[in-house]
C-alpha angles and dihedrals in degrees: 000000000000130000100252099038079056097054094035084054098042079045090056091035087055093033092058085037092054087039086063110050087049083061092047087050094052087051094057108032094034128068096270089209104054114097094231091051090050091036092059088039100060096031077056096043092053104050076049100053095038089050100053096042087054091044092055105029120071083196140006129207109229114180107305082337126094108207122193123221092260093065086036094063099037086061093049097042082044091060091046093063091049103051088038089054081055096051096047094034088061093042087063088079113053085061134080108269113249088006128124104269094038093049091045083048095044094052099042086051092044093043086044104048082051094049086048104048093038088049085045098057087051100058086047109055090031105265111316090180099013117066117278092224088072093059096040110124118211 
């Protein structure tokens, strides 16, 4: 394995890892039974769960389809952008518009939602501007 596939793995491992207990955290310190709560919980869960899977396992068996960690973690850090694009998106409302917390808001989810989905495509298709070395599944 190289050294960067290694620390781009043991990155997804901790960051699944990380992913999860904030989903813990909204369970015990939220109201359990309020659908956002839930909502947040299992849209956390998931990009966990997906992550670390994807951080400690070279392929998964889904259904008749083996899937290597790549696609794996493209799913999970896809489904990160979306549900934080949901999440900044709705706080846009609760600011001023134009004014300085809508617009700081506005440009972290923005810059967010572009690093995710262009870290996710990578991760995707096996690395077109990273090394493919790093996406090579064993």
């Amino acid at each position: 394995m190289s050294g960067l596939k290694a620390v781009v793995r043991r990155g997804f491992a901790g960051g699944g890892i990380a992913t999860l207990l904030l989903a813990g955290l909204f369970l015990i310190g939220g109201e359990p039974t309020q659908p956002s709560t839930l909502a947040m919980t299992a849209w956390l869960a998931a990009v966990g769960v997906a992550l670390f899977i994807a951080g400690t396992r070279e392929r998964v068996i889904l259904g008749t389809r083996t899937v290597g960690w790549p696609r794996l973690a493209a799913v999970g850090i896809g489904v990160l952008a979306v549900g934080w694009g949901i999440v900044g998106f709705s706080q846009l409302r609760e600011f001023e518009t134009a004014g300085g917390p809508w617009l700081l808001t506005a440009a972290i989810t923005l810059f967010s939602l572009a690093y995710f989905a262009w870290f996710a495509r990578e991760c995707w298709t096996g690395g077109y501007y990273l090394d493919e070395e790093t996406f090579a599944v064993e």
